[in-house]
Each structure stands twice: as C-alpha cells, then as structure tokens.
C-alpha positions in Angstrom: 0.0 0.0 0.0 2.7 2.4 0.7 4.7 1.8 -2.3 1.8 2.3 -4.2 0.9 5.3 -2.1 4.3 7.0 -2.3 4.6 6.7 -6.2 1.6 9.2 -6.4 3.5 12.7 -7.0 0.2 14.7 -5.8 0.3 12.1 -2.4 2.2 13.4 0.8 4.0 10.5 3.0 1.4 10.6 5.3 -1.2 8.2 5.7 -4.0 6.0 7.7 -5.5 3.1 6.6 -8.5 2.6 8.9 -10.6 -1.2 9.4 -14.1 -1.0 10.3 -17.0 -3.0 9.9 -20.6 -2.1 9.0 -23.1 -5.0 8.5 -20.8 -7.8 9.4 -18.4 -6.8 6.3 -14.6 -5.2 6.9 -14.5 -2.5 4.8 -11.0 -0.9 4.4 -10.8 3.0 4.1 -7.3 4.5 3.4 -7.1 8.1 4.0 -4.2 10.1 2.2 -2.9 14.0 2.2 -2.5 15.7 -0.5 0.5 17.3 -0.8 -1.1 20.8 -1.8 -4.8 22.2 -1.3 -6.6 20.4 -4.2 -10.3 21.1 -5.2 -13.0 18.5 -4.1 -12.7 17.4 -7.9 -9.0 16.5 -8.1 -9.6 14.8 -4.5 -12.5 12.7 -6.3 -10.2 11.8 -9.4 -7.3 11.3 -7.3 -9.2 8.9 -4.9 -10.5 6.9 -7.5 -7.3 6.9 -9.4 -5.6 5.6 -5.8 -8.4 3.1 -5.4 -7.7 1.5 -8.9 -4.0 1.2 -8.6 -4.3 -0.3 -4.8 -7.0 -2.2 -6.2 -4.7 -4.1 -8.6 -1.8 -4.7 -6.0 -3.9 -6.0 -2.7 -7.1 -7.4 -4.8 -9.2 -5.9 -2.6 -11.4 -2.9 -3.7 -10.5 0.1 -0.7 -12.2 3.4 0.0 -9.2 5.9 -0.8 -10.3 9.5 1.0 -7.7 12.2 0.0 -7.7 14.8 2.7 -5.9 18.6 2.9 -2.0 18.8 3.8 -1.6 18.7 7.8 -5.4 16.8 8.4 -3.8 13.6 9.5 -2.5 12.8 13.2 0.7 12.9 13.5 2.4 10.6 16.6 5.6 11.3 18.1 7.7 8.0 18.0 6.8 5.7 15.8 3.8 6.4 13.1 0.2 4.7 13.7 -0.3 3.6 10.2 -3.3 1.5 10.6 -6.4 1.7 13.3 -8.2 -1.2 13.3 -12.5 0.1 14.5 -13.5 -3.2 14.6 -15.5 -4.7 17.5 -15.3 -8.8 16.8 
C-alpha cells in the first residue's frame, strides 16, 4: 500500500488506513494527504485513481479519501499507520 501510495506525485507521505466493519463486512478506508490544497474534484479523481492502482496490488477494492496537507495525526515515535475500529 505504501509503495503504491508513495509513487503518487500529488500524495504526501502521510497516511491511515483505517478497518471498520458495518453490516458484518470489513471494509478498508485509506485516507491520504495531499500534498497541496486540491479542489473537491481533483480529490474525487485522485481517490479513484488511488483506489484503482491499490486495487490491482492487494485485490481488494478500498475506499481511498484524499484529505488537505496537515489533516492527518501525527504521533511522536513511531507512526500509527493502521487503526483497526472493529469490535469482533
């Protein structure tokens, strides 16, 4: 996911990829920054562009949310790269 992430030139090196369930199915939602303001269209085309390309490397179809530079926690030590919301 990362390497995928990373080879994006409008992607910043921050991200979360976040597990939750809704109606007993995992869903996977990987939220990136941007690495400038884009408009809510670029973010849509961007997302779905993201979504394709992870699509093809982990076969399994994510939600990609591209969010403004500086949205993201950031953690002092090592980075929190994936929260897992699930209650099993």
């Amino acid at each position: 996911i990362q390497e995928v992430l990373l080879g994006e030139p409008l992607i910043a090196p921050h991200f979360q990829i976040v597990i939750d369930r809704e109606n007993a199915m995992d869903k996977l939602i990987i939220q990136v920054e941007s690495k400038t303001k884009l408009s809510e269209e670029d973010k849509k085309l961007l997302a779905k562009k993201l979504a394709y390309d992870l699509r093809e490397v982990i076969m399994v179809s994510p939600i990609v949310e591209v969010v403004d530079p500086g949205t993201l926690p950031r953690f002092d030590g090592k980075p929190r790269y994936v929260i897992d919301k699930r209650v099993l």
